[in-house]
N, C-alpha and C positions, 0 to 999 in steps of 0.2 A: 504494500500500500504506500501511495506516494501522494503529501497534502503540501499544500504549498499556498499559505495566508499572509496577509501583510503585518497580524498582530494576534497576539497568544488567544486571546480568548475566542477568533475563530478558529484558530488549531482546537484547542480544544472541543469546542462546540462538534466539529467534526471528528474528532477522534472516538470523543463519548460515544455521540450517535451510532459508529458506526460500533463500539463494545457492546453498547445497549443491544444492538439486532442480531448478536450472537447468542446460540443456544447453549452449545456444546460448554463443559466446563471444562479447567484444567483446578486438581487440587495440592497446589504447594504448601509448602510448609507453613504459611501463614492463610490458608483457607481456601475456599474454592471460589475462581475466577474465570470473569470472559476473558478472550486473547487475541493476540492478533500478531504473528511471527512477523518480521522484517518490515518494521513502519519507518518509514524517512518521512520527515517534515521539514518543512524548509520555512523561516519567518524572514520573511524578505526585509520587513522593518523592527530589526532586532530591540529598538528602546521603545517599542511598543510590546513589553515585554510583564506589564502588569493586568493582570484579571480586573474588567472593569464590571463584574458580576456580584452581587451578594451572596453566592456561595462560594466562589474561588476569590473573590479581593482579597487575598491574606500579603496585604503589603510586609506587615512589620513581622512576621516572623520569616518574609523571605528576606528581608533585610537583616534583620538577627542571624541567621543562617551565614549569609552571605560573611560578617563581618567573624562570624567561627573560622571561616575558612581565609579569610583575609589574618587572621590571626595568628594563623598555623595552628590551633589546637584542636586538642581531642580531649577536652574538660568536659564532663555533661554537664555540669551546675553552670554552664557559660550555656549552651544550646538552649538544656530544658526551658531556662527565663523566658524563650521566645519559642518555640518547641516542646511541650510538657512529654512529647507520646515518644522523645529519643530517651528516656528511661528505663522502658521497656528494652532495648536496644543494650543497656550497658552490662558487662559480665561483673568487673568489680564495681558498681557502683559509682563511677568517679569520672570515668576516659568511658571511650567511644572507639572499639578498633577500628572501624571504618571510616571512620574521619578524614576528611579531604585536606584539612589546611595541612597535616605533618607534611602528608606525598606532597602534596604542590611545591613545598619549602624546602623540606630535608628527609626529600624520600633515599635512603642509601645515601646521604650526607648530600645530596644533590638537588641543587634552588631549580624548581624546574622550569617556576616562572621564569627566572633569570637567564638560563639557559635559552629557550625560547627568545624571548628576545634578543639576546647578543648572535644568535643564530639568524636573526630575521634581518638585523641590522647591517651583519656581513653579508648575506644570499641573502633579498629578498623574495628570490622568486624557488628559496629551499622549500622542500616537500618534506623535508626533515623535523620541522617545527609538531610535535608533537610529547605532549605530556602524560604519564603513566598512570590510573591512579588504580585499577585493579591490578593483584601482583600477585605471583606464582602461589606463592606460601599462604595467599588466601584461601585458599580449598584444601590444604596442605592439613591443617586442625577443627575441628566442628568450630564453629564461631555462633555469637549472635547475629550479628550485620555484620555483612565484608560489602565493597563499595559496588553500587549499581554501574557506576561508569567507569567503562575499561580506558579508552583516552579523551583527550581532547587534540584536537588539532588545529593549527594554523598556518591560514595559507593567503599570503599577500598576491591579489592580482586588480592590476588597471588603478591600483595605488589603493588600493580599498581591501580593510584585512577580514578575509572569512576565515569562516570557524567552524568546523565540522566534529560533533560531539557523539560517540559510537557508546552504547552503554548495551550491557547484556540483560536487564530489565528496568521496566519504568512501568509505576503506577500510576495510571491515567488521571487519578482524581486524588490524589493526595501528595505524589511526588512529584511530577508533571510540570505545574507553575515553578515549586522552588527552584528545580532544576530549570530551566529554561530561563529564570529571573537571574539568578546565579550565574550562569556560564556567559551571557550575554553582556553581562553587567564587567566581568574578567575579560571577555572580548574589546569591548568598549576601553576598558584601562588598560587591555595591553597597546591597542591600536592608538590611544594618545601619546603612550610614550617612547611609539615607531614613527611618531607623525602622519598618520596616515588615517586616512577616514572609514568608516564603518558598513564594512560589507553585510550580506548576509549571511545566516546563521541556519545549520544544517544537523538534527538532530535524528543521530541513525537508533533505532531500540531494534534489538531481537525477539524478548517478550515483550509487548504493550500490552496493559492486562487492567481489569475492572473487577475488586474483588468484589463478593455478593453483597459483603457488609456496607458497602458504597452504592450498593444499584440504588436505593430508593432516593439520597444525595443527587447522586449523578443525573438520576429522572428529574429532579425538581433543577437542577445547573441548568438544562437542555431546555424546561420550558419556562425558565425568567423572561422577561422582558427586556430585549436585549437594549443597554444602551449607546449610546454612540461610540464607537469601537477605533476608532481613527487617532484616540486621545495616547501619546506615548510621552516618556519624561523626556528632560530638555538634554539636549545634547550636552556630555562631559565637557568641563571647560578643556580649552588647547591645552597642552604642554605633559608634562611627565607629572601625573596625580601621585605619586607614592607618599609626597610630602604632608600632603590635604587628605592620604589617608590614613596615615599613621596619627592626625590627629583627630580624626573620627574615632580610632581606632581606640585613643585614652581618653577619648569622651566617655565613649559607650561605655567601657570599664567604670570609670566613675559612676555611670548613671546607674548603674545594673545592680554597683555593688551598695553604692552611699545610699542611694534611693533619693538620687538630686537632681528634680523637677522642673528649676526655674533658671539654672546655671548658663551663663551668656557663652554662648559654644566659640564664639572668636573667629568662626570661619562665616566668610558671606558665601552668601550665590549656593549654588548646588551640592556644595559636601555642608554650609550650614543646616540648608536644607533637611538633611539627612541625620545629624545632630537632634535637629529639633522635633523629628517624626522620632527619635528615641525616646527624647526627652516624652513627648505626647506619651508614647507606649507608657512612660512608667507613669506617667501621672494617671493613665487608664487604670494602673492597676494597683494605684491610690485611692482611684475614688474621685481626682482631683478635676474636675469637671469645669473649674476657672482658668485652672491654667493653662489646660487644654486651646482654652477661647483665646488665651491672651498668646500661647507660641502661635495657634491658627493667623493671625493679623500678621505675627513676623516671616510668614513663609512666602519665599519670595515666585514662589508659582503655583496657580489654580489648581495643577496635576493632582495634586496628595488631596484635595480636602473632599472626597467623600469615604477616605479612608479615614481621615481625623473626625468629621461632624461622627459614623458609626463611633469610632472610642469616645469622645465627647458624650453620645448617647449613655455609652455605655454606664461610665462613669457618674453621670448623673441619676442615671437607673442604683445604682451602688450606693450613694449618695443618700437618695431617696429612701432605701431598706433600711440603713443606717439609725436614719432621723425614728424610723418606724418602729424599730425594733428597742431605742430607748425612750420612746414611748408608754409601749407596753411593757417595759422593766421597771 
C-alpha cells in the first residue's frame, strides 16, 4: 500500500480507514490486531506534521517524547510526565531499553546525528546518510520494548533534505502521530544545520497494524468533523538550532522537575514557542487555568492554540472539582 498526503492527519485518516475494513486478525504479543504488511507513506509537507483532530491532537506529549530523545535518554520518570503508558514498557522501573535518544547519541560510542551530518556536508548527494536504531542484540534477550524503527535515512537532492524512515512495526493509532511528529521535527533540524531546505518525508512500516483495543477510538478518529487540514507549524528559524535546543532542553528539565509554570523561557520566536507549550503542559497539570490564559497571549503563533484552549479547558475543569470537593469537606 502506497498513500501519499500533504499533512499527517490525512495519512492517517486513510490509513485507519483502510485497518478498519480489515477482517482477518493477527494476534501479537500485545493483542489481536488488523494489518497491513508493506505501507509506505509519503507527507509531502513534513511540518504539517500535527493531528488537527480531537482524538489524535496529542501535541505535548509528542513534544515531551521528542525532547527524550533530543536528550539522549532512556529515564522513564522523564517520558512517563508526558507518556504515562511507557511504564508499562520499563523492566527495572527506571530506563527504557528501547529508547531512541542513547542510539541517536552514543549508540556503540557513536553520535549518529553527528555523523550524519559531517557525512552530508562532505557528499551531499551520499546514500550513506543513515542512522541505526534497531540493533542485533535486540532479539538476542526477551525484552519488554526493543525499538519499532530499524533506521532513518537521509538523502539531500535538488538542495532539499528527504528523509526516508523504515521501521518493522507501527501502531496506526497510538504510535503513528509521535513517530511521524518526531522524525520530521529531526528532519527539519538536521536540514537547518546543512543549510538546506525541507524535502519530503517517506515513512516505510512492515506491520501497520490497528489493535482491537483501539477499533472503537479509531471509529470515532475517522468520523470527527474534519477541520481545516492545510494548518502546519512555522518553519524552523535558519541556521544550526542545537544552541536554541539545548536550551529548550534545560527548560523543560526545570519545568518537569520544579513544577515552574510562569518562568520567562529567554528564547523568542519558535523554540520560545515550544518552552511555553511546556510551561502550559505543566500548568495543565496544576490545575492552573490562569496561567495557561496568560502564556496563551505570549505565543507568538495561532498554530498551538487549540491545543492550549483543550488544557486550558482542562485545567479549569480540575479547578472546578477542587472548589467542589472543599465544599463538601
Amino acid at each position: 500500500m502506497y498513500i501519499s498526503e500533504a499533512t499527517l492527519d490525512d495519512l492517517l485518516r486513510r490509513v485507519i480507514e483502510a485497518l478498519l475494513s480489515k477482517k482477518k486478525r493477527t494476534r501479537p504479543t500485545r493483542g489481536s490486531a488488523a494489518e497491513i504488511l508493506g505501507v509506505v507513506l509519503k507527507l509531502r509537507n513534513p511540518r504539517a506534521r500535527l493531528s488537527r483532530t480531537e482524538g489524535r491532537g496529542v501535541l505535548f506529549s509528542c513534544l515531551g517524547e521528542l525532547l527524550w530523545c533530543l536528550a539522549g535518554s532512556n529515564r522513564l520518570d522523564f517520558v512517563k510526565y508526558y507518556v504515562p503508558r511507557y511504564s508499562d514498557d520499563s523492566e527495572d522501573g527506571k530506563t527504557i531499553h528501547g529508547a531512541y535518544g542513547p542510539r541517536l547519541f552514543c549508540l556503540r560510542d557513536q553520535d549518529q546525528i553527528r555523523n550524519v551530518v559531517n557525512l552530508l556536508k562532505a557528499s551531499p548527494y551520499s546514500r550513506r546518510a543513515v542512522i541505526q536504531l534497531f540493533d542485533a542484540s535486540d532479539i538476542g534477550a526477551r525484552r519488554k520494548e526493543i525499538p519499532c524503527t530499524c533506521t532513518l535515512q537521509f538523502v539531500i537532492r535538488n538542495q532539499r533534505l528527504q528523509m526516508i524512515t523504515s521501521m518493522r512495526s507501527n501502531d496506526a493509532f497510538l504510535g503513528l502521530p509521535h513517530d511521524v511528529f518526531t522524525f520530521t521535527m529531526l528532519q527539519e533540524i538536521i536540514a537547518r544545520e546543512l543549510g538546506v531546505e525541507l524535502g519530503p518525508y517517506r515513512h516505510f512500516v512492515g506491520s501497520m497494524h490497528l489493535y482491537d483495543d483501539h477499533r472503537e477510538k479509531a471509529t470515532r478518529f475517522v468520523g470527527e468533523g474534519w477541520q481545516v487540514t492545510n494548518t502546519a507549524m512555522p518553519p524552523m528559524p535558519i541556521g544550526n538550532p542545537w544552541a536554541q535546543i539545548k536550551k529548550v532542553l534545560q527548560a523543560e528539565k526545570s519545568i518537569r522537575r520544579n513544577r515552574v509554570g510562569s518562568r520567562d523561557p529567554h528564547v523568542d520566536g519558535y523554540w520560545g514557542d515550544l518552552i511555553r507549550l511546556l510551561q502550559i503542559y505543566r500548568c495543565s497539570k496544576d490545575g492552573d487555568s490562569r496561567q495557561i490564559s496568560k502564556l496563551k497571549k505570549r505565543m507568538s503563533t495561532p498554530v498551538y492554540e487549540p491545543y492550549i484552549t483543550k488544557r486550558e479547558r482542562k485545567a479549569t475543569s480540575q479547578e472546578r472539582q477542587l472548589v467542589q470537593e472543599k465544599l463538601f469537606n
